[in-house]
PyMOL Python script that loads the backbone (N, CA, C, O; Angstrom):
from pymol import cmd

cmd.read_pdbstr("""\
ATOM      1  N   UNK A   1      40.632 -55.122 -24.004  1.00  0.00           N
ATOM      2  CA  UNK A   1      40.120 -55.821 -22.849  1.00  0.00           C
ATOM      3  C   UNK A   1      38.757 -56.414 -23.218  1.00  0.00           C
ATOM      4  O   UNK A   1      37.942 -55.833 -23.933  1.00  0.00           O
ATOM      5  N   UNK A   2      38.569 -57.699 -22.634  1.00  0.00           N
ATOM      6  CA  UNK A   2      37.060 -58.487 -23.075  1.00  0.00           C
ATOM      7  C   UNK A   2      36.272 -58.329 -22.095  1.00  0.00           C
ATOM      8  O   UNK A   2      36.734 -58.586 -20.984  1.00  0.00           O
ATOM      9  N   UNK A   3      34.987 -57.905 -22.187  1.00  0.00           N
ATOM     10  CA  UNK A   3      33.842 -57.801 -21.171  1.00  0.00           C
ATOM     11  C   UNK A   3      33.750 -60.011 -20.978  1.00  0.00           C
ATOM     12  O   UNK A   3      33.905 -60.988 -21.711  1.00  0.00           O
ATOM     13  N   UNK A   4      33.447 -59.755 -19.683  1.00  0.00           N
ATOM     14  CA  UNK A   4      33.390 -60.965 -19.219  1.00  0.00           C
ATOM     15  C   UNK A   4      32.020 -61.425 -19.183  1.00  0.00           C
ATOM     16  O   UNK A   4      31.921 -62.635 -18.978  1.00  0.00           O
ATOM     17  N   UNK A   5      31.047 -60.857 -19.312  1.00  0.00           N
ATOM     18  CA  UNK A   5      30.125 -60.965 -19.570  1.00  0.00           C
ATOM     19  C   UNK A   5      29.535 -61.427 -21.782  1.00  0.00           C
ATOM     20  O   UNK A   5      28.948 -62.254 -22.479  1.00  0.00           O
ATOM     21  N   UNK A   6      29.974 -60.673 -21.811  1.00  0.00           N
ATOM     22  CA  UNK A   6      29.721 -60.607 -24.026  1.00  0.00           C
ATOM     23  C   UNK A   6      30.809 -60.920 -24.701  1.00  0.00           C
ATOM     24  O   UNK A   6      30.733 -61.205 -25.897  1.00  0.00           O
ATOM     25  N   UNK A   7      31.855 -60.913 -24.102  1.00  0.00           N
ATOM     26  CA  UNK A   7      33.189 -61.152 -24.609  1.00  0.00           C
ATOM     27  C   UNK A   7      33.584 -60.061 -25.722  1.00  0.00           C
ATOM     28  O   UNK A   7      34.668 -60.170 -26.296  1.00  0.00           O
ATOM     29  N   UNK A   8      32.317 -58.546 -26.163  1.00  0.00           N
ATOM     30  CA  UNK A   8      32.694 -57.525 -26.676  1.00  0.00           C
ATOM     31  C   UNK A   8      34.208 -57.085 -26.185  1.00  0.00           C
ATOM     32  O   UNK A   8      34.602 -57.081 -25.019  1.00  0.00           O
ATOM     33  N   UNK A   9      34.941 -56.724 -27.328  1.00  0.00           N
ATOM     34  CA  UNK A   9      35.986 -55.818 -26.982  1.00  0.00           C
ATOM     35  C   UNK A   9      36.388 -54.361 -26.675  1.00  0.00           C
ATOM     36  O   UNK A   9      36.200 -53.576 -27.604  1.00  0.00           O
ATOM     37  N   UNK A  10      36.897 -53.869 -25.558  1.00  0.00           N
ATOM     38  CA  UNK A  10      36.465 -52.578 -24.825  1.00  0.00           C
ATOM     39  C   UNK A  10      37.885 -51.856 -25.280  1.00  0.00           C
ATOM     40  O   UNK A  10      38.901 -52.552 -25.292  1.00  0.00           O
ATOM     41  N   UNK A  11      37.937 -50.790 -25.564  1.00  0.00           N
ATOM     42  CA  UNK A  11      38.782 -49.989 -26.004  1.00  0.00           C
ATOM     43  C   UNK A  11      39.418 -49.571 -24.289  1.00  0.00           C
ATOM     44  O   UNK A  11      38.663 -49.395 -23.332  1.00  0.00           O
ATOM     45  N   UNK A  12      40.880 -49.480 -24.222  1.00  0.00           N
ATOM     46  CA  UNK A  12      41.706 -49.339 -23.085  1.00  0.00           C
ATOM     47  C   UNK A  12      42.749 -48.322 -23.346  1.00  0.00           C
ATOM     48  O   UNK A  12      43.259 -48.189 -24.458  1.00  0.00           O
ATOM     49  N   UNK A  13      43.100 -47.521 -22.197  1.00  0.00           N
ATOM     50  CA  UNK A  13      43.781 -46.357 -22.274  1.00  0.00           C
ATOM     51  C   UNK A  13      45.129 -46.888 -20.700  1.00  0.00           C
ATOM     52  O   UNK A  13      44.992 -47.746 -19.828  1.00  0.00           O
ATOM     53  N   UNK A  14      46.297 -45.904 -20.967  1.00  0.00           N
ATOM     54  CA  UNK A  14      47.149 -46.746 -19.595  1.00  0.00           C
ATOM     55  C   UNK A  14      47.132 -44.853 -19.114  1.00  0.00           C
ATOM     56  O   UNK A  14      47.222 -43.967 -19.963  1.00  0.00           O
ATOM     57  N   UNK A  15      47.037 -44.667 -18.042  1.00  0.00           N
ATOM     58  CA  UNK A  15      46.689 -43.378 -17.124  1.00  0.00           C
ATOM     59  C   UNK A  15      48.226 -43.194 -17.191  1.00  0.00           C
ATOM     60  O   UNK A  15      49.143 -44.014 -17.219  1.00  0.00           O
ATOM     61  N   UNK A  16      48.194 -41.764 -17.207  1.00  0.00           N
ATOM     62  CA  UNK A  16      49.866 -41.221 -17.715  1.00  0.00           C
ATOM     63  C   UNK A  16      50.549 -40.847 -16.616  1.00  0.00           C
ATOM     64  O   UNK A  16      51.755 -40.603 -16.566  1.00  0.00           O
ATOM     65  N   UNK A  17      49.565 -40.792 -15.509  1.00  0.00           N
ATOM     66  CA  UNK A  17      49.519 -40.477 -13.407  1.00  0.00           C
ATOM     67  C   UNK A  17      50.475 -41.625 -13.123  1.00  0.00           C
ATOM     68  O   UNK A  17      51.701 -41.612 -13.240  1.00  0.00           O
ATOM     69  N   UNK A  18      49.302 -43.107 -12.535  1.00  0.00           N
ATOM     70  CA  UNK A  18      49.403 -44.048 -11.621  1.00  0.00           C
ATOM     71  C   UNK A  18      49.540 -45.282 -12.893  1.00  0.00           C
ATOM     72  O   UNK A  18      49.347 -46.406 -12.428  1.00  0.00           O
ATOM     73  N   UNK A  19      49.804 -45.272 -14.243  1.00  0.00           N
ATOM     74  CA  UNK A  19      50.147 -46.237 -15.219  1.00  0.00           C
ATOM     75  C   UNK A  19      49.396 -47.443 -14.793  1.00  0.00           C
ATOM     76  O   UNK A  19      49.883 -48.558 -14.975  1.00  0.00           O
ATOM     77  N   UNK A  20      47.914 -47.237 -14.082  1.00  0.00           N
ATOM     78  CA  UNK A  20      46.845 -48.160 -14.787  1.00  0.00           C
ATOM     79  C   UNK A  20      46.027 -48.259 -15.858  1.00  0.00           C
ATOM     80  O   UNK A  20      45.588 -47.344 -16.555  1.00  0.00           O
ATOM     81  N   UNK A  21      45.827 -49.565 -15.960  1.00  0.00           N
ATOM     82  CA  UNK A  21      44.917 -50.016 -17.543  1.00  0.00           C
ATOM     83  C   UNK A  21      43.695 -49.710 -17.242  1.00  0.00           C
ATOM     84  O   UNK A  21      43.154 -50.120 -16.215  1.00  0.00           O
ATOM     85  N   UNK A  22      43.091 -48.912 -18.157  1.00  0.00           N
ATOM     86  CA  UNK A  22      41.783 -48.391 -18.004  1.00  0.00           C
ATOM     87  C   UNK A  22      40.919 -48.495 -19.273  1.00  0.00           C
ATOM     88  O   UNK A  22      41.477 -48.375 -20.364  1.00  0.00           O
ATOM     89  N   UNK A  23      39.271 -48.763 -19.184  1.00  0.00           N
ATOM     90  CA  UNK A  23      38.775 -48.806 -20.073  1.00  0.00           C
ATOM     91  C   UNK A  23      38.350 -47.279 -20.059  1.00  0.00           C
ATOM     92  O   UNK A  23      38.056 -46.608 -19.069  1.00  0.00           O
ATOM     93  N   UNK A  24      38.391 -46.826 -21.592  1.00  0.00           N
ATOM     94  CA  UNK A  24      38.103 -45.744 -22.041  1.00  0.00           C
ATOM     95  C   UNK A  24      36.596 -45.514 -21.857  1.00  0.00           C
ATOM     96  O   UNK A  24      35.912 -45.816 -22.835  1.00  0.00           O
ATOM     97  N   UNK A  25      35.996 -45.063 -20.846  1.00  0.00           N
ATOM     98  CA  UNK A  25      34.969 -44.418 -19.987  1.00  0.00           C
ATOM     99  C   UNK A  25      34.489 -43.070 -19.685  1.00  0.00           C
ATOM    100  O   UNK A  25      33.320 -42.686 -19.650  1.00  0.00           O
ATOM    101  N   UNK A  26      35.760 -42.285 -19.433  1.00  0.00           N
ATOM    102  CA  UNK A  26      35.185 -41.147 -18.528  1.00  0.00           C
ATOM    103  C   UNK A  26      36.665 -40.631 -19.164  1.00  0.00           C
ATOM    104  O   UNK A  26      37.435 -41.184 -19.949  1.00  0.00           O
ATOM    105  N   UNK A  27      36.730 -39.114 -18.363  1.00  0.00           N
ATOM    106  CA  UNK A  27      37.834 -38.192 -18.557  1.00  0.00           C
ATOM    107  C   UNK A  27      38.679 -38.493 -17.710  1.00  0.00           C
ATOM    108  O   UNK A  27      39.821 -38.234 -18.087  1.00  0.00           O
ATOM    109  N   UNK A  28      38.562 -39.202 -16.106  1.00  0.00           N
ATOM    110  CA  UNK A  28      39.433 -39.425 -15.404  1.00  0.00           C
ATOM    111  C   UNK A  28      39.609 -40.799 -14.977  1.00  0.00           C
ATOM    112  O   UNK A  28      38.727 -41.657 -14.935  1.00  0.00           O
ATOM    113  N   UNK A  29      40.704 -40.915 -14.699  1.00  0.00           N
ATOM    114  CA  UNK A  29      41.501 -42.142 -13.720  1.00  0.00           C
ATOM    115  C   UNK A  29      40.534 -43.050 -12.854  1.00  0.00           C
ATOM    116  O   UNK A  29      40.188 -42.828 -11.694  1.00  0.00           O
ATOM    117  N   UNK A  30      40.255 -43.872 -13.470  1.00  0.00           N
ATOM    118  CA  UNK A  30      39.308 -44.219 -12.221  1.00  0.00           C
ATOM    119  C   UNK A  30      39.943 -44.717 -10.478  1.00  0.00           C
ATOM    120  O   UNK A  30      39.321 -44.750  -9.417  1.00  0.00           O
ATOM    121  N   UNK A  31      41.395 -45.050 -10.778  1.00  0.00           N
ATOM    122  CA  UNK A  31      42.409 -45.527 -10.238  1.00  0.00           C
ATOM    123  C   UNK A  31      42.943 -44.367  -8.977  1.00  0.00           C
ATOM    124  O   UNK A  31      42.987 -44.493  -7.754  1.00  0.00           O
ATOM    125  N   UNK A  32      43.236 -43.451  -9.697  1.00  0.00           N
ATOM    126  CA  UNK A  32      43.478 -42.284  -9.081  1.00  0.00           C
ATOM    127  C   UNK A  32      43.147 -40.898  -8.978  1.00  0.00           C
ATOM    128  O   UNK A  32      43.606 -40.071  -8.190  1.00  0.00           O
ATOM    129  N   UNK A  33      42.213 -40.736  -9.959  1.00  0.00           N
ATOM    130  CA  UNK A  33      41.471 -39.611 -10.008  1.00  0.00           C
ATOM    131  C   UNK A  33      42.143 -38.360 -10.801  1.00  0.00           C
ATOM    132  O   UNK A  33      41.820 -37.172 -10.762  1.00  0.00           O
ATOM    133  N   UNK A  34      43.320 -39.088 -11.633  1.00  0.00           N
ATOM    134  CA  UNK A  34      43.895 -37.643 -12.616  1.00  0.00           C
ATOM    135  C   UNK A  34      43.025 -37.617 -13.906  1.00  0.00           C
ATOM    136  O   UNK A  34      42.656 -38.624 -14.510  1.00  0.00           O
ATOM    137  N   UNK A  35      42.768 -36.425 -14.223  1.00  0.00           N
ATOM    138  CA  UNK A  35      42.765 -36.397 -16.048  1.00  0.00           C
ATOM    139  C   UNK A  35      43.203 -36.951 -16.906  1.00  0.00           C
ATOM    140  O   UNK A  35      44.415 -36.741 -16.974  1.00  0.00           O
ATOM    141  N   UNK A  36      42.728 -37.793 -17.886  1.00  0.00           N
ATOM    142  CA  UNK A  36      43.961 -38.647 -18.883  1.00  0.00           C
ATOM    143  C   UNK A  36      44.058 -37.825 -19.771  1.00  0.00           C
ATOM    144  O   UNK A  36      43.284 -36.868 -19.766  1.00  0.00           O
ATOM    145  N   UNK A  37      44.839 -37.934 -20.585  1.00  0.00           N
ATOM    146  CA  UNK A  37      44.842 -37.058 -21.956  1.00  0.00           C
ATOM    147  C   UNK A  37      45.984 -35.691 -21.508  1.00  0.00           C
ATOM    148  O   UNK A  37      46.794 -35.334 -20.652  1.00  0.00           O
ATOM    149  N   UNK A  38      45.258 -35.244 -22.952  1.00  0.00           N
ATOM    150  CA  UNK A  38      45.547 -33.613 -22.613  1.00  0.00           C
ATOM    151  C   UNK A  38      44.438 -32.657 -22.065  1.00  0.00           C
ATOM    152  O   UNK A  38      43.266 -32.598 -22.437  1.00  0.00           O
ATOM    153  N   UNK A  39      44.953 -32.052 -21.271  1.00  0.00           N
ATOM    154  CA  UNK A  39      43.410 -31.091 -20.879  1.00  0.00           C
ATOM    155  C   UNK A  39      43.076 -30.301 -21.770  1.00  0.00           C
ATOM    156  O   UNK A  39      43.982 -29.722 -22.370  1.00  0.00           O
ATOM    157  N   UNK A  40      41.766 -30.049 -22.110  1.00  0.00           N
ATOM    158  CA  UNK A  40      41.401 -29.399 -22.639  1.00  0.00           C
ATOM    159  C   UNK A  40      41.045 -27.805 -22.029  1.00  0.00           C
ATOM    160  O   UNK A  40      40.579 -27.670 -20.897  1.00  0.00           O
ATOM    161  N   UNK A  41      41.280 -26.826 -22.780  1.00  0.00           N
ATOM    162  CA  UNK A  41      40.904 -25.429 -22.644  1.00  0.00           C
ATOM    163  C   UNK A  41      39.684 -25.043 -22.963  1.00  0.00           C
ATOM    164  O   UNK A  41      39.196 -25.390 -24.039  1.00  0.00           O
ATOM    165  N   UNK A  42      39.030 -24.296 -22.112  1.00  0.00           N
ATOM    166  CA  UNK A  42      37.599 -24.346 -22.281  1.00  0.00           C
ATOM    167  C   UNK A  42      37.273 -23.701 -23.795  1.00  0.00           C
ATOM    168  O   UNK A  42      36.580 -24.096 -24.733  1.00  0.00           O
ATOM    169  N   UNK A  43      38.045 -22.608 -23.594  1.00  0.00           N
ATOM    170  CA  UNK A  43      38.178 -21.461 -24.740  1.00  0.00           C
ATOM    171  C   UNK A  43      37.683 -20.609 -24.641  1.00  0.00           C
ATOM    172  O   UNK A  43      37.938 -19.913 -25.624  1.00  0.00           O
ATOM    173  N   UNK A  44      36.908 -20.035 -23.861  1.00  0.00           N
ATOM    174  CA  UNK A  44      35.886 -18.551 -23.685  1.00  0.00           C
ATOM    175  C   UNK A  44      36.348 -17.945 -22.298  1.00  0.00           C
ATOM    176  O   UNK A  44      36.209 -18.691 -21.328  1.00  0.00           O
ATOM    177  N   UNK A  45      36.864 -16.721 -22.088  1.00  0.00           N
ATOM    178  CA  UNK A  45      37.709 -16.316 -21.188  1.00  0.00           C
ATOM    179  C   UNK A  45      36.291 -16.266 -19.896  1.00  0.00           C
ATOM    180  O   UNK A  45      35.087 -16.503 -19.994  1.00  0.00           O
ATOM    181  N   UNK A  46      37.217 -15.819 -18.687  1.00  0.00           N
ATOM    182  CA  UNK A  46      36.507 -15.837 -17.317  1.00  0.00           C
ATOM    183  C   UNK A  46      35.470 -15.071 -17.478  1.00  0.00           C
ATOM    184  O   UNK A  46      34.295 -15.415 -17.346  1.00  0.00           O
ATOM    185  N   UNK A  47      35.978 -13.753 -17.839  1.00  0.00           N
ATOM    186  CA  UNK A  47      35.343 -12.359 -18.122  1.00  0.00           C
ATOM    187  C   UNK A  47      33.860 -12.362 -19.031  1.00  0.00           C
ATOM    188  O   UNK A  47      32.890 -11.626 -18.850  1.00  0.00           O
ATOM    189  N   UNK A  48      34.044 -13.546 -20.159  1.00  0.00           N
ATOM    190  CA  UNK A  48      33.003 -13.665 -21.035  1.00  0.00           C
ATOM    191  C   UNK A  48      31.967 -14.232 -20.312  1.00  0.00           C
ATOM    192  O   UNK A  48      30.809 -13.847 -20.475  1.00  0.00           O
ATOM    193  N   UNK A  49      32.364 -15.408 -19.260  1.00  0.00           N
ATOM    194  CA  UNK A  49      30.878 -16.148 -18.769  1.00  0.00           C
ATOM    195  C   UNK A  49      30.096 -15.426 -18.199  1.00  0.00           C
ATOM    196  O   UNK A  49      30.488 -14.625 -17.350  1.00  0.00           O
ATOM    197  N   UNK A  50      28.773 -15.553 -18.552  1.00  0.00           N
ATOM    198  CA  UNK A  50      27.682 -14.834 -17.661  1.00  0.00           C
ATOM    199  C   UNK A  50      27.101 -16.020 -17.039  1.00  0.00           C
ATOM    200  O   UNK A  50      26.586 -16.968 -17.632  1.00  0.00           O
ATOM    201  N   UNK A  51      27.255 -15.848 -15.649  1.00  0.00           N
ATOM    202  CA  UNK A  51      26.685 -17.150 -14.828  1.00  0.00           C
ATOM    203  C   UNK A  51      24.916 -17.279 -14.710  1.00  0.00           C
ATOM    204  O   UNK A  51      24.174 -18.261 -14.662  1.00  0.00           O
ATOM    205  N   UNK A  52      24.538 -15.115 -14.680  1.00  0.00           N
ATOM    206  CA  UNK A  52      22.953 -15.406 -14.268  1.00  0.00           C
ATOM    207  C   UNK A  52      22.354 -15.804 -15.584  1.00  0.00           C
ATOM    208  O   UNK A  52      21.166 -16.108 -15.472  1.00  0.00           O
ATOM    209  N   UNK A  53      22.802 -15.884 -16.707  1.00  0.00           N
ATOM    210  CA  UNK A  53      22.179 -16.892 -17.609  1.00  0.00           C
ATOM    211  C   UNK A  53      21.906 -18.522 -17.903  1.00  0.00           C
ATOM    212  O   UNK A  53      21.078 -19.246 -18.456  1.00  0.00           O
ATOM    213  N   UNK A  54      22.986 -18.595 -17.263  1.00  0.00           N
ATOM    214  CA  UNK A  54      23.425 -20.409 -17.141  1.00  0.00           C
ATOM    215  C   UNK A  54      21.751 -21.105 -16.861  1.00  0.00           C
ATOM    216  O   UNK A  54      20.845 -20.490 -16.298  1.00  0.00           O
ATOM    217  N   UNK A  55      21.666 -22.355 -17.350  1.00  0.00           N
ATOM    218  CA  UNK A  55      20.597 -22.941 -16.985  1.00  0.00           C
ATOM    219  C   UNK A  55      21.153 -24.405 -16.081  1.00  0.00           C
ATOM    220  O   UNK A  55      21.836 -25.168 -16.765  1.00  0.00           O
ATOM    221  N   UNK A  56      20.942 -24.770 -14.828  1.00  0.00           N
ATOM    222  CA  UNK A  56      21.453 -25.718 -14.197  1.00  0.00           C
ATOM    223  C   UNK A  56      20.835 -26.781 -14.650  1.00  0.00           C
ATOM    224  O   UNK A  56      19.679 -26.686 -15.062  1.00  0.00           O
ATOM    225  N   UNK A  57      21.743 -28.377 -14.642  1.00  0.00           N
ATOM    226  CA  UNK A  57      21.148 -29.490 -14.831  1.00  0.00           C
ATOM    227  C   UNK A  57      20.067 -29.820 -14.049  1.00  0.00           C
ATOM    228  O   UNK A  57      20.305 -29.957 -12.849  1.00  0.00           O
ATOM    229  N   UNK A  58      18.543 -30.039 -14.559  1.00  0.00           N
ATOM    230  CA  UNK A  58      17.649 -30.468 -13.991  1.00  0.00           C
ATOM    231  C   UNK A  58      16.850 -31.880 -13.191  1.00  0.00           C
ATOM    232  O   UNK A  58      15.645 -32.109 -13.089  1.00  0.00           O
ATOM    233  N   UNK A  59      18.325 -32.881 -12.570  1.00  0.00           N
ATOM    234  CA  UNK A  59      18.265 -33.998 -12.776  1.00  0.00           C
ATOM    235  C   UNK A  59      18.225 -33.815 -11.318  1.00  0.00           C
ATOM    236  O   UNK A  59      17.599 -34.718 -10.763  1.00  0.00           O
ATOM    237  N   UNK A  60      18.815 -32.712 -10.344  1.00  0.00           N
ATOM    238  CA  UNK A  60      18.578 -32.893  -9.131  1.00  0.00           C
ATOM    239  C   UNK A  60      19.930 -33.928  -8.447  1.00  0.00           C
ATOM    240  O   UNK A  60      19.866 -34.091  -7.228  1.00  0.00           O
ATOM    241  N   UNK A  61      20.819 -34.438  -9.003  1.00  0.00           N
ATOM    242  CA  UNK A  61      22.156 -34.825  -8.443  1.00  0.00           C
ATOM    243  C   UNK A  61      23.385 -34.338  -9.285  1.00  0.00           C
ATOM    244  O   UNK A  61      24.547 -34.585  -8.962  1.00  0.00           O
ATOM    245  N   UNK A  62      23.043 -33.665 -10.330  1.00  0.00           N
ATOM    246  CA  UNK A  62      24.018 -33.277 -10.632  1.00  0.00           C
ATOM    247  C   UNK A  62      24.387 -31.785 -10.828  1.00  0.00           C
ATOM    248  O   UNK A  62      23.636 -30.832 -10.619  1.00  0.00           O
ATOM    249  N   UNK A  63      25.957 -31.731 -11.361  1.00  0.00           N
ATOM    250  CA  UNK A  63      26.572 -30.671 -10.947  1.00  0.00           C
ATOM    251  C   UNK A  63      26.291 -29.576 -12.461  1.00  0.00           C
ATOM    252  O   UNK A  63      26.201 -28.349 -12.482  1.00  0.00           O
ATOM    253  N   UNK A  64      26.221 -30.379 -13.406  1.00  0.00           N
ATOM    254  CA  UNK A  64      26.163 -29.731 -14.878  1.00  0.00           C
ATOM    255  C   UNK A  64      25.449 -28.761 -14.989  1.00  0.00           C
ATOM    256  O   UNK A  64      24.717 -28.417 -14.060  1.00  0.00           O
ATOM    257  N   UNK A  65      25.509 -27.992 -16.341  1.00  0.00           N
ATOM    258  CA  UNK A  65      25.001 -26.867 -16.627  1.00  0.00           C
ATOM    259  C   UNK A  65      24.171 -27.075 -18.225  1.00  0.00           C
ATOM    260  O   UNK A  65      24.654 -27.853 -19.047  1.00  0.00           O
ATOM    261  N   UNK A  66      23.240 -26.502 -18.446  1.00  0.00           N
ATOM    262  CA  UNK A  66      22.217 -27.107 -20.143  1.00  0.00           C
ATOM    263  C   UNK A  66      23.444 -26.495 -21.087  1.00  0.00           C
ATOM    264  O   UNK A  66      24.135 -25.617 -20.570  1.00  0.00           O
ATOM    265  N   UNK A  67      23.715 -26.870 -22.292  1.00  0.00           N
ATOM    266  CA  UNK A  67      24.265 -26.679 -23.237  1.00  0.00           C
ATOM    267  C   UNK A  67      23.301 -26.199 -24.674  1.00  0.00           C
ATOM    268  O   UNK A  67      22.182 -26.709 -24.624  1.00  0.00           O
ATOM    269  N   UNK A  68      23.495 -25.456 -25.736  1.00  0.00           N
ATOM    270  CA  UNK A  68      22.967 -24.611 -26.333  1.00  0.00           C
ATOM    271  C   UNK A  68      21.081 -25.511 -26.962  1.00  0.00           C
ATOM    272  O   UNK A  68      19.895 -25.299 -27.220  1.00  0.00           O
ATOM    273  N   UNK A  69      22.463 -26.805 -26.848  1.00  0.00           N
ATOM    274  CA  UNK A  69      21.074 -28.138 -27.392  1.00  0.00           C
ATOM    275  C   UNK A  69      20.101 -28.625 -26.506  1.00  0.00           C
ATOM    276  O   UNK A  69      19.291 -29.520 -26.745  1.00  0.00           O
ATOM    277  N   UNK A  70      20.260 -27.820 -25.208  1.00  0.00           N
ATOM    278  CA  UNK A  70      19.315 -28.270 -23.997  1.00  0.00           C
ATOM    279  C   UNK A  70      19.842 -29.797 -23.993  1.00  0.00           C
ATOM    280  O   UNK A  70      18.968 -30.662 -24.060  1.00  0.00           O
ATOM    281  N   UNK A  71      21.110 -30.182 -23.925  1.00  0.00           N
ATOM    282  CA  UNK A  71      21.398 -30.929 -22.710  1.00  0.00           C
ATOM    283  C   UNK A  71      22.523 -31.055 -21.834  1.00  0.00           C
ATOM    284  O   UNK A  71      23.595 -30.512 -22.102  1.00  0.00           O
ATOM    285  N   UNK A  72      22.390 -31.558 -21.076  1.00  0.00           N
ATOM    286  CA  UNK A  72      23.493 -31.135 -19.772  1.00  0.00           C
ATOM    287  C   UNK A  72      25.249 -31.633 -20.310  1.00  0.00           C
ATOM    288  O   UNK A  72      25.563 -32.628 -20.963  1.00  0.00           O
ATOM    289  N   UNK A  73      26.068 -30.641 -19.809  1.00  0.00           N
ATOM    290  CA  UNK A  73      27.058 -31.641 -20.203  1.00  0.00           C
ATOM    291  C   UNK A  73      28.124 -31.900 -19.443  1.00  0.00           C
ATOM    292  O   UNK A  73      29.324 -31.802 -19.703  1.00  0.00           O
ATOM    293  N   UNK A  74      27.458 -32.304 -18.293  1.00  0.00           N
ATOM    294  CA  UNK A  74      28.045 -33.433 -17.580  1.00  0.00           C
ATOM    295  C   UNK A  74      27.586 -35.066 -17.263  1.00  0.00           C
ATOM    296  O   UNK A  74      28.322 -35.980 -16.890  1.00  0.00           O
ATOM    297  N   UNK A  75      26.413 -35.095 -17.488  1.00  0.00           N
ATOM    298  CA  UNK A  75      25.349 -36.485 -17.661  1.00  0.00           C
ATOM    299  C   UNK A  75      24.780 -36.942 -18.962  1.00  0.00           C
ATOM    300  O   UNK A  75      24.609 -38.071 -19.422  1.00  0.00           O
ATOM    301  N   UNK A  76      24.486 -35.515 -19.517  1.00  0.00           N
ATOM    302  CA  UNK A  76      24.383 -36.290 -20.921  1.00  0.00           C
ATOM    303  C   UNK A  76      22.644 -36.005 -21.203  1.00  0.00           C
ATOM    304  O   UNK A  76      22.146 -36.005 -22.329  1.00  0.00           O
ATOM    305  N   UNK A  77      21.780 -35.738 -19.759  1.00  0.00           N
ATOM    306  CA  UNK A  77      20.378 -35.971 -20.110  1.00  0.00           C
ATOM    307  C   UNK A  77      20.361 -34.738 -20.609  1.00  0.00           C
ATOM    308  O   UNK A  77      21.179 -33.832 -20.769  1.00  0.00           O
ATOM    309  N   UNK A  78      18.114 -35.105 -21.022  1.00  0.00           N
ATOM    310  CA  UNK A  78      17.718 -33.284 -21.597  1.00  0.00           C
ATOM    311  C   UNK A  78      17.690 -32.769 -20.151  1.00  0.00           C
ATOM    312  O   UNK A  78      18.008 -33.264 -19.069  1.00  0.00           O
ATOM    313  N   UNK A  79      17.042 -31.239 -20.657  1.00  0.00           N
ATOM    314  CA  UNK A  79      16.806 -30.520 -19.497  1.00  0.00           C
ATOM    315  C   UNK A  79      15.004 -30.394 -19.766  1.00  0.00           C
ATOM    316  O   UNK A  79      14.412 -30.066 -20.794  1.00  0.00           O
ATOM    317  N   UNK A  80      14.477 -30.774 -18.480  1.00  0.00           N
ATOM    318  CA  UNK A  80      13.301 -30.779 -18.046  1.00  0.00           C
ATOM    319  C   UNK A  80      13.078 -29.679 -17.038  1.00  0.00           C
ATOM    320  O   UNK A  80      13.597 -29.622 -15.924  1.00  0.00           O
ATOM    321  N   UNK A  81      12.253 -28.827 -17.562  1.00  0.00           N
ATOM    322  CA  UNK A  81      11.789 -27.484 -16.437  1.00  0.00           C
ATOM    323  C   UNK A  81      10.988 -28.010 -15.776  1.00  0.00           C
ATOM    324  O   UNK A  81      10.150 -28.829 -16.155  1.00  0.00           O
ATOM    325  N   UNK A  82      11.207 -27.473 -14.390  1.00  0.00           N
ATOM    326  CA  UNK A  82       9.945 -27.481 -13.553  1.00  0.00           C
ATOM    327  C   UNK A  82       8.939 -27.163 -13.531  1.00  0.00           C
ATOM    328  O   UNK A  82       8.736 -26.009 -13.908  1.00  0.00           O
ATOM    329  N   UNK A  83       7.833 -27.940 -13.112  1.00  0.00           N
ATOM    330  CA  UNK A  83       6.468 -27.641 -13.087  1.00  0.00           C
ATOM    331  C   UNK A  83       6.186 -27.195 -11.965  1.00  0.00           C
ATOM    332  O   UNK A  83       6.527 -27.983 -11.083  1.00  0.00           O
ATOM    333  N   UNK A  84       5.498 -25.861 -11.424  1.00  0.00           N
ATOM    334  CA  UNK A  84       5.086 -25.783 -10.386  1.00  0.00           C
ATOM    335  C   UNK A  84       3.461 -26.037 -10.519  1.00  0.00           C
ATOM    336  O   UNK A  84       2.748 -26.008  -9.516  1.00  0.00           O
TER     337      UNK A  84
END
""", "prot")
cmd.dss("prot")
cmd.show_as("cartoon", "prot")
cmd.util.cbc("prot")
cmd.orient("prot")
């Protein structure tokens, strides 16, 4: 697919749900809201997570959690502590 703007070429996926053309973006459908692909397994059982360790994304709209590299991984930013 050509951006209409740069005429760059965008890599496209067809949703295996609702069999729309989608640019390869995100994990889901933008169309319908399924998962494309195969799902992935997290791999670390229920039992293993310790939640009161978790560090929450510090961005204030999102849902993510910091990852070992201090950054979130659902947005992608760092994690910035608060200053009181």
């Amino acid at each position: 697919m050509l951006c209409e703007q740069c005429a760059k070429e965008f890599e496209t996926t067809t949703c295996g749900s609702c069999g729309a053309v989608l640019l390869k973006l995100g994990r889901f459908c933008y169309a319908c809201g399924k998962e494309l692909g195969e799902s992935r397994s997290v791999g670390v059982e229920a039992e293993d997570i310790d939640f009161s360790s978790r560090i929450l994304c510090s961005d204030g709209t999102c849902i993510g959690v910091i990852d070992e590299n201090g950054i979130c991984k659902v947005c992608g930013k760092p994690y910035t502590p608060e200053t009181k």
